[in-house]
C-alpha atoms as one frame of an Amber mdcrd trajectory, in Angstrom:
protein
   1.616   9.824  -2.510   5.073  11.618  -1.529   4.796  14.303  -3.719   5.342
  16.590  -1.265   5.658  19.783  -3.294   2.074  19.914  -4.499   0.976  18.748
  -1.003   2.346  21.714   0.120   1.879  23.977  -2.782  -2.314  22.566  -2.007
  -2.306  22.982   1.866  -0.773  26.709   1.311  -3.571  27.537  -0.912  -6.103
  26.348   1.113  -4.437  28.770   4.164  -4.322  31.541   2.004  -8.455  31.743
   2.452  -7.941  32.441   6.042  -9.973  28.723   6.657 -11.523  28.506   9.912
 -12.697  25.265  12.644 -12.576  22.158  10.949 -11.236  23.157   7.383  -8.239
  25.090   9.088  -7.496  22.048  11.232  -7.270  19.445   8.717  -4.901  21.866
   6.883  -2.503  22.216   8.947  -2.118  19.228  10.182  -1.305  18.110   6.472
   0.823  21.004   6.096   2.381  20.340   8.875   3.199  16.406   8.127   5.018
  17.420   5.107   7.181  19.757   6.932   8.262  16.425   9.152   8.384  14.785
   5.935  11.018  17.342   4.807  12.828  17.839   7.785  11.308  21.375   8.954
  10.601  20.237  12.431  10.134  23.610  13.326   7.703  24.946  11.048   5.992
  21.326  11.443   5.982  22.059  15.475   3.768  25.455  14.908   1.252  24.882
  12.483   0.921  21.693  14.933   0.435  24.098  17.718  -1.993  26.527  15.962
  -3.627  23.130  14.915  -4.243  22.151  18.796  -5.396  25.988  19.580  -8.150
  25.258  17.323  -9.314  22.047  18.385  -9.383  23.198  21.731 -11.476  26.228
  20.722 -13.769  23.780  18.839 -17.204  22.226  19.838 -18.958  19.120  18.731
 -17.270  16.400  16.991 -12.935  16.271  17.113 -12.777  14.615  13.255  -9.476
  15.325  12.807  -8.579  14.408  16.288  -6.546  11.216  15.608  -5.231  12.938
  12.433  -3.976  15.781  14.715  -2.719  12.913  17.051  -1.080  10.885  14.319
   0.599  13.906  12.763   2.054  15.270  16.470   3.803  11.727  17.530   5.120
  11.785  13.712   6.967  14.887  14.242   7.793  13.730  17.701   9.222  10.111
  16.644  11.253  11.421  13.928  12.334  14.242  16.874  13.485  11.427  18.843
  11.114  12.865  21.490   9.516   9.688  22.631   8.075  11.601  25.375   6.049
  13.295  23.581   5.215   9.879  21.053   3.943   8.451  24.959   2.091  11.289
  25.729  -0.025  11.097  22.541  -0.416   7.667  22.646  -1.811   7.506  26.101
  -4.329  10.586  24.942  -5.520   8.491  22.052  -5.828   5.351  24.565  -7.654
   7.905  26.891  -9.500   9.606  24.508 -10.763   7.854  21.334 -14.345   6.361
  21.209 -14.056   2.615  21.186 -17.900   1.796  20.424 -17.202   3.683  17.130
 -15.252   2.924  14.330 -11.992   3.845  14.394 -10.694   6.811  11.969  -7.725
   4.686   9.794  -5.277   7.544  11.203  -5.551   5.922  14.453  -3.327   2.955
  12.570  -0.650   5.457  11.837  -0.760   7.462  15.313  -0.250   3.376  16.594
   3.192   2.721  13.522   4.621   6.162  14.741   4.216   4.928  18.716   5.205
   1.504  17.847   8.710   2.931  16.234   9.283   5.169  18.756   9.275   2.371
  20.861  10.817  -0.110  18.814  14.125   2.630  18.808  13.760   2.862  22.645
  13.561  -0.982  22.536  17.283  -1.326  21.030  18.679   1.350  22.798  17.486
   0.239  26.201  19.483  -3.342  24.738  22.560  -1.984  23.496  23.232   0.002
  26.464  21.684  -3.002  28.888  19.403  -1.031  30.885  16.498  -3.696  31.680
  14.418  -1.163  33.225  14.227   0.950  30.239  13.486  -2.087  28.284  10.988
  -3.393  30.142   8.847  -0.262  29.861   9.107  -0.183  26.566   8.217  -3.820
  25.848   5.251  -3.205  28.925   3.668   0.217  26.289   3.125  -2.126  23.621
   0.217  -4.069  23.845  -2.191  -1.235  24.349  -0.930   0.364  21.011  -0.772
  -2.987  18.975  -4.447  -3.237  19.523  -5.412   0.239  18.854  -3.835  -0.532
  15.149  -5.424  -3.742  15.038  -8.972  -2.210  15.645  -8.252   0.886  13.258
  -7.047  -1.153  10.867  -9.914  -3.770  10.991 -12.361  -0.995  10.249 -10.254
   0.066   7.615 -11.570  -2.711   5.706  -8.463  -4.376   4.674  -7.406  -2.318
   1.855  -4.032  -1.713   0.365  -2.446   0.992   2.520  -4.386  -1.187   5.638
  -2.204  -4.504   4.602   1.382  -2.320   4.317   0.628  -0.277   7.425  -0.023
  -3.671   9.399   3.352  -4.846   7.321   5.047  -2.120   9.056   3.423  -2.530
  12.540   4.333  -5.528  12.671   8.494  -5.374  11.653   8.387  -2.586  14.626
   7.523  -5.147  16.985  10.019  -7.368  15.503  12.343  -4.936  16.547  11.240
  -4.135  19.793  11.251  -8.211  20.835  14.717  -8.276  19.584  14.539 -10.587
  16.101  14.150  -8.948  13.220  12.595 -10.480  10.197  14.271  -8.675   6.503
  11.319 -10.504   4.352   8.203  -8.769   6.811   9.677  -5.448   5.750  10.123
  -6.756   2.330   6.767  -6.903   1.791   5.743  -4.157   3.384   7.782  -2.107
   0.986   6.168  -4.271  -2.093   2.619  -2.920  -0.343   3.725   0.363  -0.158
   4.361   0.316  -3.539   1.823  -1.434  -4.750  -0.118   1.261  -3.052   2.003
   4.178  -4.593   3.253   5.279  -1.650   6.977   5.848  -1.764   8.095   7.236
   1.254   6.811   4.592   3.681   8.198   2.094   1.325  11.712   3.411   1.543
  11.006   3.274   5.306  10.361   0.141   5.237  13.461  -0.670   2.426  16.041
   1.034   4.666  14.641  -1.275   7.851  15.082  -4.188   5.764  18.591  -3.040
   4.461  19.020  -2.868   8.399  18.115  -6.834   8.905  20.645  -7.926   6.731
  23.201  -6.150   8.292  22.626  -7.187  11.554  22.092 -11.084  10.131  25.543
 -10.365   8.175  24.191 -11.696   5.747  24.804 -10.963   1.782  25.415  -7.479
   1.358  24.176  -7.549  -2.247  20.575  -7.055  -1.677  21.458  -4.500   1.061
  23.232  -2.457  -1.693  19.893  -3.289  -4.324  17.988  -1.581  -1.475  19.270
   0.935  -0.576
């Protein structure tokens, strides 16, 4: 719910019983998405790494799989490392069991691939490099309906509705027209869902529209 301190101060007391498989995964992986939350990359990168050792170590089921997935191309989209943000996505679109369910973290594994390519998008633009563009515009329908199926089986709640809010300004943005009032409400979601930090995301994105549409900066100042 961004309260990052007792997400931490949780995760770090789970650790501390030396957890093992399954238990140990899912805990670092949490820790580890509020050290990209807080800008300890880092520290984010190992327990990500010790995360992976385990999975591969693992047999049976991979439940945390996607959440391991989601949390890596997290890390690696706020890294700038869309390489990495690829890489994961094509492992998901390799890997995940389509004649299941999807887990809901598939949804954010697809926002985090989406952005990455929604800021490869407008940098491809801006420095006019249509090959760059292309591929980026070329990655997205694969991920757009990995999100739509996770988010289907999600069962349309709250977080569901904002996450597809959010999916769908990062397309926006990688097609080149930006829409202020989608990320609008996916901020009201967000909040409606008491989840701050993807609704300052998604505040700052719309702050972002109006300054491109140069329009009134009033409500740019409200939102930010």
């Amino acid at each position: 719910l961004g309260r990052w301190g007792e997400a931490a101060g949780a995760a770090d007391e789970g650790l501390e019983l030396d957890p093992v498989g399954g238990a140990a995964v899912w805990l670092l992986v949490n820790r580890a998405r509020v050290d990209t939350n807080q800008g300890r990359f880092d520290e984010a990168a190992d327990r990500l790494r010790r995360a992976q050792v385990l999975m591969a170590d693992r047999t049976g089921p991979d439940r945390y799989l996607a959440s391991l997935w989601a949390a890596t191309a997290e890390l690696a989209a706020w890294r700038g490392d869309l390489a990495t943000v690829r890489d994961v996505s094509a492992a998901a679109q390799r890997g995940l069991d389509r004649s299941a369910p999807l887990d809901p973290a598939v949804g954010w594994l697809g926002w985090h691939a989406l952005r990455a390519e929604a800021d490869a998008a407008i940098a491809a633009r801006a420095r006019q490099n249509v090959a760059a563009l292309r591929e980026a515009e070329q990655r997205v329908a694969p991920i757009a309906d990995l999100v739509k199926e996770a988010l289907g089986a999600s069962g349309g709640d709250s977080r569901a509705t904002a996450l597809a809010g959010m999916c769908r300004g990062e397309l926006d943005r990688i097609g080149g027209t930006v829409h202020a009032e989608i990320w609008d409400r996916a901020a009201d979601a967000w909040d409606a869902a008491g989840r701050p930090a993807p609704a300052a995301y998604a505040r700052f994105r719309s702050a972002d529209a109006r300054l491109a549409a140069r329009g009134d900066r009033a409500p740019v100042v409200a939102l930010l």
